[in-house]
C-alpha positions as CSV (number, residue, x, y, z in Angstrom):
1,X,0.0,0.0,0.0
2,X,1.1,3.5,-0.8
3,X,0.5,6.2,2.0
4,X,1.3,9.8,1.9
5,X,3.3,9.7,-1.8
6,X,5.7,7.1,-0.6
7,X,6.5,4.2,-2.4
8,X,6.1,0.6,-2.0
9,X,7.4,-1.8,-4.5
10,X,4.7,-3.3,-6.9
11,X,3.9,-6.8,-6.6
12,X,6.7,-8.2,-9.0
13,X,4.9,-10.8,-10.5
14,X,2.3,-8.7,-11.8
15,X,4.9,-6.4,-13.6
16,X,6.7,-9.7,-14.5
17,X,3.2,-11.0,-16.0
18,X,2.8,-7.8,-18.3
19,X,6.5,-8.1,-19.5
20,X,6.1,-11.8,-20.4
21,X,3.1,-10.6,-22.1
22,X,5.2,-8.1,-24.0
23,X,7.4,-10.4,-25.0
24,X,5.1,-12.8,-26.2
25,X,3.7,-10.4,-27.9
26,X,6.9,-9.3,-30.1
27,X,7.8,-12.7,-30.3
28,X,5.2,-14.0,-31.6
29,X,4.6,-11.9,-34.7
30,X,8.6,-11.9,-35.2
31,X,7.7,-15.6,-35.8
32,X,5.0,-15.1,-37.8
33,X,7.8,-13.9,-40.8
34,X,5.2,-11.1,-42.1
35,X,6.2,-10.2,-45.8
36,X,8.8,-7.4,-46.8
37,X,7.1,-3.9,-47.0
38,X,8.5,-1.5,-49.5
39,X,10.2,1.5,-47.6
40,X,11.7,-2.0,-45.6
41,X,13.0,-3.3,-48.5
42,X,14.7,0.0,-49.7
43,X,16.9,0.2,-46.8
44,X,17.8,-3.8,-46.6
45,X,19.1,-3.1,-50.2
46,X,21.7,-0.5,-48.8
47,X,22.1,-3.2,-46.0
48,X,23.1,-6.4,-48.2
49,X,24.5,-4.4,-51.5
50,X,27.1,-1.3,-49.6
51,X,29.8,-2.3,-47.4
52,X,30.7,-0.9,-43.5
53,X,32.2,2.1,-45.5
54,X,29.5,2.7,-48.3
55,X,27.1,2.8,-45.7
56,X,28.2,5.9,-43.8
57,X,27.2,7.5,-47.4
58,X,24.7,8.6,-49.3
59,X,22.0,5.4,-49.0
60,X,19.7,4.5,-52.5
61,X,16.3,4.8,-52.6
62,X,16.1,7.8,-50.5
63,X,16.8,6.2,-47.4
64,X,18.1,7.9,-44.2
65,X,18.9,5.6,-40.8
66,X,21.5,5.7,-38.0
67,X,25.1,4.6,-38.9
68,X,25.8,2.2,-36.2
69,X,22.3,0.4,-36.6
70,X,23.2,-0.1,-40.2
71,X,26.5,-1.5,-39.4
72,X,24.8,-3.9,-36.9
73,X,22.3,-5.0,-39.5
74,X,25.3,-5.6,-41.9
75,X,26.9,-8.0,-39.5
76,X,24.1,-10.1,-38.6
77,X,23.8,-10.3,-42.5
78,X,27.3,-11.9,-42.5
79,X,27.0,-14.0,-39.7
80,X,23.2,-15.3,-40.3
81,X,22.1,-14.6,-43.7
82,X,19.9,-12.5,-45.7
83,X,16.6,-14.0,-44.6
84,X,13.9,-11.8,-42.8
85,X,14.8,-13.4,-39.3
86,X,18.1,-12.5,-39.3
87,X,17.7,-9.4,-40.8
88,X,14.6,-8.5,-37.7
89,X,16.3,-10.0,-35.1
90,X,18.1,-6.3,-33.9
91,X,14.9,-4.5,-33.7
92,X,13.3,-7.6,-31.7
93,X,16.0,-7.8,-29.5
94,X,16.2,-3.5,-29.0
95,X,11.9,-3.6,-28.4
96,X,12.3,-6.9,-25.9
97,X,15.4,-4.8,-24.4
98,X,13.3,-1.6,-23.7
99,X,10.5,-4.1,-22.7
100,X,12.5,-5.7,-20.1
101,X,13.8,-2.5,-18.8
102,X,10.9,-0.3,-18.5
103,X,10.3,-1.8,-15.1
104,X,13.1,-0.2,-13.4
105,X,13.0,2.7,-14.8
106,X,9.0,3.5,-14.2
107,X,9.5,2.6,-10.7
108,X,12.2,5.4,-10.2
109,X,10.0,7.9,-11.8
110,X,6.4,7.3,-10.8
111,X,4.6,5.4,-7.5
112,X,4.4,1.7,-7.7
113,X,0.7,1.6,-8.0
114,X,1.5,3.3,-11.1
115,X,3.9,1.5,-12.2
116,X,1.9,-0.9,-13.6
117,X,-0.5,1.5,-15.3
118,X,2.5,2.3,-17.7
119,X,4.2,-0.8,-18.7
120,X,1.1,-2.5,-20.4
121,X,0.4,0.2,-22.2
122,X,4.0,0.2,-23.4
123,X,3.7,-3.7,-23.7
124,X,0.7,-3.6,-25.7
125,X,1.3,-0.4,-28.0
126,X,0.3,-1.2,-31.8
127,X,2.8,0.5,-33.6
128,X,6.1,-0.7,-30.8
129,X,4.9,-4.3,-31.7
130,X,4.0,-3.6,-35.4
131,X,7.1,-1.6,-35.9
132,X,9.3,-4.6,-34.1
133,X,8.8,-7.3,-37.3
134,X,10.5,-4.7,-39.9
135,X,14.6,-4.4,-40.8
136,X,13.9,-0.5,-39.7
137,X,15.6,1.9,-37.2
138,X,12.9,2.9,-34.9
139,X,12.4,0.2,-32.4
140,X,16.4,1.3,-31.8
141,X,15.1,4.6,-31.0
142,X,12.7,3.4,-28.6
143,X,15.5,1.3,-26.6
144,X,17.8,4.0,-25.9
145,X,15.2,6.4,-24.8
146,X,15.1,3.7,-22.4
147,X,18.5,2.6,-21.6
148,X,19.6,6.0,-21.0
149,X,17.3,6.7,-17.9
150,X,18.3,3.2,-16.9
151,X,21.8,4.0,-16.9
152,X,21.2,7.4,-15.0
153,X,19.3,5.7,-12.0
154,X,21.1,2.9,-11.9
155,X,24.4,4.4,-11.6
156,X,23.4,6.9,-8.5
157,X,24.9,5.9,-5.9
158,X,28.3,5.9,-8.4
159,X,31.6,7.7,-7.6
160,X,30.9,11.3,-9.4
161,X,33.8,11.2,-11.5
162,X,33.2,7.5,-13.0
163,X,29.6,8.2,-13.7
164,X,30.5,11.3,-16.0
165,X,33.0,9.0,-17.7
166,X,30.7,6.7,-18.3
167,X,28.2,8.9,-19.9
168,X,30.6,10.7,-22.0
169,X,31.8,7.2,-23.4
170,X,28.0,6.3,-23.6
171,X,27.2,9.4,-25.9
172,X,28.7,9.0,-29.3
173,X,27.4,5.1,-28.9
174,X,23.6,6.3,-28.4
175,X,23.9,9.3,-31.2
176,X,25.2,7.4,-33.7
177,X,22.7,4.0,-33.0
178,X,19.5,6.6,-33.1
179,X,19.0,9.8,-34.8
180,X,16.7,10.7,-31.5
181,X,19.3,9.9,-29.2
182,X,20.6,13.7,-29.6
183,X,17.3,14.3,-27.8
184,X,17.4,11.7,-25.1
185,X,21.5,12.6,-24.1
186,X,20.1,16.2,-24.0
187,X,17.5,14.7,-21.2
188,X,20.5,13.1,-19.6
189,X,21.8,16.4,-19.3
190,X,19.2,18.6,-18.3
191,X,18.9,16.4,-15.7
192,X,22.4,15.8,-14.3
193,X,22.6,19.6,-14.9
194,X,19.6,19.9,-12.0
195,X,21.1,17.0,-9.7
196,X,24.6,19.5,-9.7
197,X,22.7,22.6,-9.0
198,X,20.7,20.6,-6.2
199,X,23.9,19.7,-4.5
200,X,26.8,22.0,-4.3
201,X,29.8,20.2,-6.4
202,X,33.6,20.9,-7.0
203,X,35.2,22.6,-10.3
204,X,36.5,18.9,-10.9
205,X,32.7,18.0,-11.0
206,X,31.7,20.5,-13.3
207,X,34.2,19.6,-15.5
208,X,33.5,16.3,-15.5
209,X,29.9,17.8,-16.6
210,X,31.3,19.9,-19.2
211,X,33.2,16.8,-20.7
212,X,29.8,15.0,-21.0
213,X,28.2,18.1,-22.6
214,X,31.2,17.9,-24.8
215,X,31.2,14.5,-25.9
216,X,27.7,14.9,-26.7
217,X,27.5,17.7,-29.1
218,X,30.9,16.5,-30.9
219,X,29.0,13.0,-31.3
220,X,26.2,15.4,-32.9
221,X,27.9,17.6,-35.0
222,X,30.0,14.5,-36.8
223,X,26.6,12.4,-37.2
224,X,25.0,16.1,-38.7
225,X,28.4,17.2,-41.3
226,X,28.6,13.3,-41.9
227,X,26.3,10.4,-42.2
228,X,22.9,13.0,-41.8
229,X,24.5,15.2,-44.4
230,X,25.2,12.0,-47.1
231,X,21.5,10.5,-47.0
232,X,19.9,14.1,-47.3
233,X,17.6,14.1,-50.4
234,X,14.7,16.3,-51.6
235,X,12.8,13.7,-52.1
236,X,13.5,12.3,-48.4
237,X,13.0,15.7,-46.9
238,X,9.6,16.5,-48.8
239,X,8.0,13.7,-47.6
240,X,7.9,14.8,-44.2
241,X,7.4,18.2,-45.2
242,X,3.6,18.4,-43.9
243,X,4.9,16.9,-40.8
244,X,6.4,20.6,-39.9
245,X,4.6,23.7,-39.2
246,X,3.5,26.3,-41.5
247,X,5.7,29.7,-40.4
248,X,4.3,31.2,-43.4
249,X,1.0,31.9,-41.2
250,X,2.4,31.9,-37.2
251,X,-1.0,31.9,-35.8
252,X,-1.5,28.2,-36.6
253,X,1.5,27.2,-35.1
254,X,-0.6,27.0,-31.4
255,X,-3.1,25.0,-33.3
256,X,-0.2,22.6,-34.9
257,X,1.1,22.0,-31.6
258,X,-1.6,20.8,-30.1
259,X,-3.0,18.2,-33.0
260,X,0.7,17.2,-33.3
261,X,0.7,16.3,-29.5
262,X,-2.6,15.1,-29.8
263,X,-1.3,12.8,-33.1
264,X,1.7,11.7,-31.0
265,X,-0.4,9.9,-28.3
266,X,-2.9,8.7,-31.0
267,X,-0.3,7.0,-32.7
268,X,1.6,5.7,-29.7
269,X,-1.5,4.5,-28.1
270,X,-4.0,3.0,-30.9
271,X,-6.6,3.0,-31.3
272,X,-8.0,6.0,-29.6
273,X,-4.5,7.3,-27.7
274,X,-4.9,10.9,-27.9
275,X,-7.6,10.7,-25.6
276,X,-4.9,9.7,-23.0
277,X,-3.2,13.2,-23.5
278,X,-5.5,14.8,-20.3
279,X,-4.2,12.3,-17.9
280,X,0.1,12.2,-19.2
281,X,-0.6,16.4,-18.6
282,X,-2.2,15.3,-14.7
283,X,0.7,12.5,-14.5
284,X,3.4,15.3,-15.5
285,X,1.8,17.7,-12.5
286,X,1.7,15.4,-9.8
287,X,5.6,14.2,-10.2
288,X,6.2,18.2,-10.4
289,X,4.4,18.5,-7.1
290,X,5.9,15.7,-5.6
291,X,9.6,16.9,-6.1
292,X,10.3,14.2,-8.7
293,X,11.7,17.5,-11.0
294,X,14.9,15.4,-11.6
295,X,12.9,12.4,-12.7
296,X,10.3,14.4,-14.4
297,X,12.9,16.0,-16.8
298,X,14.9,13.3,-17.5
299,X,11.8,11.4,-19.2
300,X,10.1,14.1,-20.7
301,X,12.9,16.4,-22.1
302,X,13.7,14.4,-25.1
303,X,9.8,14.9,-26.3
304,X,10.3,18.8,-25.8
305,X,13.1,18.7,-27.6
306,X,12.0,16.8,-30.7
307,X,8.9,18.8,-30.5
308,X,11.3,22.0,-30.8
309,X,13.2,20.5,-33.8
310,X,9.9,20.0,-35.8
311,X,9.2,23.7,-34.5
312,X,12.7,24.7,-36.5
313,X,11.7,22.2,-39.3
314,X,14.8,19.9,-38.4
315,X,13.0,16.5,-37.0
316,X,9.3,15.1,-37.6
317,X,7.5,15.5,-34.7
318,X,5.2,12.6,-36.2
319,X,4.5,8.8,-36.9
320,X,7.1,6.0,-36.6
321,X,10.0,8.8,-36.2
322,X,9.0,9.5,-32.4
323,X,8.4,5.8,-31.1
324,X,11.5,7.0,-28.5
325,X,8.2,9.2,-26.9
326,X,6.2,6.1,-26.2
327,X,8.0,5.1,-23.2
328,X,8.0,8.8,-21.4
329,X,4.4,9.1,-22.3
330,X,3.1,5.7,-20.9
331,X,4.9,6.6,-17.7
332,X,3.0,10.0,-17.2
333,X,0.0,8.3,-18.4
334,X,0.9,5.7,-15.5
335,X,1.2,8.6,-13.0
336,X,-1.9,10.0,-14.2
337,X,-4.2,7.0,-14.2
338,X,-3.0,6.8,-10.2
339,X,-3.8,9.8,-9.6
340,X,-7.5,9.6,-11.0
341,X,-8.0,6.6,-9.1
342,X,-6.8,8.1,-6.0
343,X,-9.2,11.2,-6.6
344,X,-11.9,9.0,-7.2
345,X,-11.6,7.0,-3.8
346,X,-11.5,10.1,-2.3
347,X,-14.4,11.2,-3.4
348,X,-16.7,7.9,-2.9
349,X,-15.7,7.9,0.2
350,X,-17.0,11.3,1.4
351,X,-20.3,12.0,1.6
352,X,-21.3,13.9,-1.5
353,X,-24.2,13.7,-3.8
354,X,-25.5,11.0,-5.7
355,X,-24.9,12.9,-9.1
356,X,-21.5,13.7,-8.3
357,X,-20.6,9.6,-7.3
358,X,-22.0,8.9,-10.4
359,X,-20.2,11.8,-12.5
360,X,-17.4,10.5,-10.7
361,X,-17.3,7.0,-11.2
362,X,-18.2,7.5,-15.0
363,X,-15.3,9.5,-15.5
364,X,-12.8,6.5,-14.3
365,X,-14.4,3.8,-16.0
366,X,-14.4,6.3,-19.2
367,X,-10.8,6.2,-18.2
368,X,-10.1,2.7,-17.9
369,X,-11.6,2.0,-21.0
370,X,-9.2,4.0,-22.7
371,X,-6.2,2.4,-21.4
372,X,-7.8,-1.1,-22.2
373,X,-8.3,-0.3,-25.7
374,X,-5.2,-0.9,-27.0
375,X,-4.7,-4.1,-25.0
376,X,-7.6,-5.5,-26.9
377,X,-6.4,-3.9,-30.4
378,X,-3.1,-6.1,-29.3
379,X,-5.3,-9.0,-29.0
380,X,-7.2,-8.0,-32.0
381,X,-3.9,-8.1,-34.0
382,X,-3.0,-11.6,-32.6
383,X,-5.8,-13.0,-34.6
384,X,-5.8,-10.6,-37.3
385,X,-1.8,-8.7,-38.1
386,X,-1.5,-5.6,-39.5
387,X,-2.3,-6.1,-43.6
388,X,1.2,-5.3,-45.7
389,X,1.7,-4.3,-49.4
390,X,4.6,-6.5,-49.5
391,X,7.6,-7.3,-51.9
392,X,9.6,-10.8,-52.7
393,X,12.9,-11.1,-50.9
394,X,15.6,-12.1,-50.9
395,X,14.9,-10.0,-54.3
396,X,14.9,-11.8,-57.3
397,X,18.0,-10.9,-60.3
398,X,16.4,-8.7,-62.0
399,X,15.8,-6.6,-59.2
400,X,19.5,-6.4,-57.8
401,X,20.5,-5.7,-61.7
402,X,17.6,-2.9,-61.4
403,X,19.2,-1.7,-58.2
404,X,22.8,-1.7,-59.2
405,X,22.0,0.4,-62.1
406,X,20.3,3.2,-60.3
């Protein structure tokens, strides 16, 4: 039982239960060897056809995707082969990774009744799952914007100077595996920037700080002037152009912000997710009130910052590019849906009027309902998968001699 804001640890077997759900989940359709789908099958043919070196350059078919992920999918291609296992098998394991780490890192952040609240919905989220069974970046995106807060909490109790080393070291790695992780290392800094102003440190600290900062924005400026810079195309930049915000006419831009936020959680949370938006804003207040400021920034800074990217044009603010947001939503969401059910025995058990019980106890089962539904669209998509306009691979002749032409 939680009393008074303080935590008790959630039963483990019920947050083992939903990860072992999870898993089965992603497993399952992994096994299921789903056809190649066509933006898929454009970047496996940088993958098989370039070598380590080719692939830090310009990519065919208008392709764009993180530098180290695309050397990782080259070498399972030597070791295992060309077949759509293989070629899956580092997004499965980066989605089961986040999956199996979530736990620790909700239960630092939010109470342990909410704890629970937040990992199925990550466990059960359409697009995580549907996005795991493609050769594609994003489900690498997602796993650092969870190893990363793993990392910070874990390693808090960790000599000062060894814990900044550690980070700068871990910095290049997570920028050059995930064009988001720019976003999630500038979490990471906002919020050891907060723990050094909480307590007073040494110079030798600061530097330590500064040598962090440093390693992160030298890790970003190569990934910008080299790989980013290579696979820029028209063609790959207009098709996210409606993604962005129309400066031409400012006074939209408070209107794009909030159907893009509104998209975001709709897409993270099918069917109906950007109902769920009310109660990640009530989540993000209460771990403000609480004093979780260190916690709260860590998680949610990497969303503000993408969402000031799209705001200067630079980064989609959209779709499969922001799957790193699911993981910080579903824990405010978490936060939020305790919080409403504490509100709500509150009131039930005060003597107020009958309409107001009933207002009441609509409102949380309106709620619940919500979270639920993408638990059952998971179900739904056990018996039914997501349909796929999809291509023959390993390609056939005339398609490689199409390829190496162009």
């Amino acid at each position: 039982m939680e009393q008074d804001g303080k935590r008790s640890p959630a039963p483990w077997y019920l947050l083992a239960s939903i990860v072992v759900l999870g898993l089965g989940l992603r497993v399952y359709h992994y096994l299921l060897n789903p056809g190649v789908w066509m933006d898929e099958l454009f970047l496996l043919r940088n993958i098989v056809h370039k070598t380590y070196g080719e692939l830090l350059g310009p990519l065919a078919c208008d392709q764009a995707a993180p530098p180290l992920f695309l050397w990782l999918e080259h070498t399972v291609l030597l070791t295992l082969g060309d077949s759509t296992l293989s070629l899956r098998l580092i997004p499965l394991l980066a989605s089961c990774g986040a999956l199996l780490l979530l736990p620790f890192v909700a239960r630092a952040v939010v109470r342990a009744g909410a704890a629970p609240w937040a990992l199925l919905l990550y466990a059960s989220s359409d697009k995580l799952v549907d996005h795991t069974i493609e050769a594609k970046q994003y489900l690498m995106d997602a796993f650092v914007a969870v190893l990363v807060p793993a990392l910070f909490f874990a390693t808090r109790q960790w000599p000062l100077g060894r814990r900044m080393l550690l980070f700068a070291a871990l910095s290049p790695l997570v920028i050059f595996l995930a064009f988001p992780g720019c976003f999630v290392m500038g979490g990471l800094l906002a919020a050891l920037f907060l723990e050094m102003r909480r307590e007073p440190r040494t110079n030798a600290a600061w530097l330590g700080y500064a040598f962090v900062a440093a390693s992160t924005m030298a890790a970003f400026g190569l990934l910008i002037l080299g790989p980013i810079r290579a696979q820029h195309t028209l063609e790959l930049a207009g098709m996210w152009t409606n993604t962005f915000p129309n400066w031409n006419e400012p006074w939209t831009i408070p209107w794009w912000c909030v159907t893009s936020n509104i998209n975001l959680f709709d897409h993270s949370f099918r069917p109906l997710g950007g109902t769920l938006l009310p109660l990640a804003m009530v989540g993000a207040v209460s771990l403000w009130r609480r004093g979780c400021k260190t916690e709260l920034i860590l998680v949610t800074t990497p969303v503000l910052l993408s969402l000031v990217a799209a705001l200067m044009r630079a980064y989609p603010y959209d779709s499969r590019v922001s799957l790193f947001a699911v993981a910080p939503l579903a824990i405010l969401i978490g936060e939020g849906t305790l919080v409403g059910l504490h509100w709500t025995r509150s009131i039930l058990q005060n003597p107020v009027s009958w309409t107001r019980r009933a207002a009441t106890r609509s409102l949380i089962t309106v709620a619940l309902v919500l979270i639920a539904l993408p638990i059952c669209l998971s179900g739904y998509r056990v018996v039914k998968p997501w349909p796929r306009l999809v291509f023959p691979w390993p390609e056939p002749a005339s398609a490689i001699h199409e390829y190496s032409r162009s």
